[in-house]
C-alpha positions in Angstrom: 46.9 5.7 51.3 46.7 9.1 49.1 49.9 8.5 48.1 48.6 5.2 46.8 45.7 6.8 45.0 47.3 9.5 43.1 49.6 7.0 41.7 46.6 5.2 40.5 45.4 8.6 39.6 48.8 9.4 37.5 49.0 5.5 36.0 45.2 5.7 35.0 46.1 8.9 32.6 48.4 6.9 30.1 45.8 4.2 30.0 43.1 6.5 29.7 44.6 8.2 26.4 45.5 4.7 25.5 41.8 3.7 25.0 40.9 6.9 23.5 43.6 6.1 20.8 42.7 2.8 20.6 39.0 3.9 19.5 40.0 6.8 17.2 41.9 4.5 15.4 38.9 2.0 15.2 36.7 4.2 14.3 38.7 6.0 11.5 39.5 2.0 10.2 35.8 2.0 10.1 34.6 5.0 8.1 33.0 3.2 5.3 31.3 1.0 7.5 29.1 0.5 10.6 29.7 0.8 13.5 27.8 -0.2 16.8 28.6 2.0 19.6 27.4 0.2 22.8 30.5 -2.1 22.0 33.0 0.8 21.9 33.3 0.6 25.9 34.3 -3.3 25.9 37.4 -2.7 23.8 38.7 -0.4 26.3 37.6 -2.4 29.3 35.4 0.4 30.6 31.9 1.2 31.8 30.2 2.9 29.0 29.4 6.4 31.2 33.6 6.1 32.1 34.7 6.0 28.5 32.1 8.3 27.1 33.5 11.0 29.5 36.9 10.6 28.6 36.4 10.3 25.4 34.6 13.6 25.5 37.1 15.3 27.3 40.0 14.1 24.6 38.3 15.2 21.9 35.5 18.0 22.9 32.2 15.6 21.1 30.9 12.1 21.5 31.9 8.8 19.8 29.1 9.2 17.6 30.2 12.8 16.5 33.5 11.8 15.9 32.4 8.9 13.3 30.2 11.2 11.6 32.4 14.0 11.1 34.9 11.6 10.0 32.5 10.3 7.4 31.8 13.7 6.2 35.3 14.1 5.8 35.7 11.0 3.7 32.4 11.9 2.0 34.6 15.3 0.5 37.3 13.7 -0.4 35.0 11.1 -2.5 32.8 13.6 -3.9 35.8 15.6 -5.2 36.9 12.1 -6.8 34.4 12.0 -9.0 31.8 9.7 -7.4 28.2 10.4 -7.0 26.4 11.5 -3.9 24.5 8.4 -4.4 27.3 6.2 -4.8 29.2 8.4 -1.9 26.3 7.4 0.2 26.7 3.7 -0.3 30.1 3.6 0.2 29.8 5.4 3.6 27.4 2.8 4.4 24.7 5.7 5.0 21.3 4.3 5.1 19.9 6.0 2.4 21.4 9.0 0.2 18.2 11.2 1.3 20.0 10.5 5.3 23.5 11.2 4.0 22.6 14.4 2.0 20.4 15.8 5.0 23.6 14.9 7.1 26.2 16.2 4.7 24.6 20.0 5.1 24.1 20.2 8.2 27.8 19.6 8.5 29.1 21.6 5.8 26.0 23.9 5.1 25.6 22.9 1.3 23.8 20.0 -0.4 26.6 17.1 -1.8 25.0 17.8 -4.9 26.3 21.5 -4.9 29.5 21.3 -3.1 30.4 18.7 -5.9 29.0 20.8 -8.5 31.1 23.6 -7.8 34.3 21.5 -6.8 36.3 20.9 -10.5 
């Protein structure tokens, strides 16, 4: 019988990082959007308190953190392209630009305003 569970053990990994991947894609596909995170759990199959600890442990911060950090990310790149913060904002489906630039530094520890001010 333990030889039967640490199979299960060893064949649960791959699926596991399977549904991690699954969701990392998913949520980078989903960076100008919204995204509602009590259905994250039933694309994998799993119990919300299962999947939230995995994907914890794959990526060292919560589903949530992971979106907004990639939104932040996106929020650069667009800035840097020449867009406003308000239109930035929008396009990251932010609720309001007052939310995103409160958001934007705390992440990055300058206002969008001055990081695209001093980005040619």
């Amino acid at each position: 019988m333990l030889v039967l569970d640490k199979t299960a053990a060893v064949e649960a990994e791959p699926a596991a990082d399977d549904a991690v991947a699954k969701i990392l894609a998913y949520l980078d596909d989903h960076v100008e959007g919204e995204v509602d995170f009590k259905t994250l759990p039933d694309m994998t199959g799993m119990r919300y308190d299962k999947f939230s600890r995995l994907f914890h442990s794959a990526t060292g911060m919560t589903p949530h953190q992971y979106y907004l950090d990639k939104k932040i990310k996106a929020a650069i790149t667009l800035l840097q392209s020449g867009l406003s913060v308000k239109e930035t904002s929008y396009r990251l489906s932010f609720d309001s630009p007052f939310y995103f630039s409160r958001l934007f530094k705390k992440k990055t520890g300058e206002s969008p305003q001055a990081f695209k001010n001093r980005t040619p």
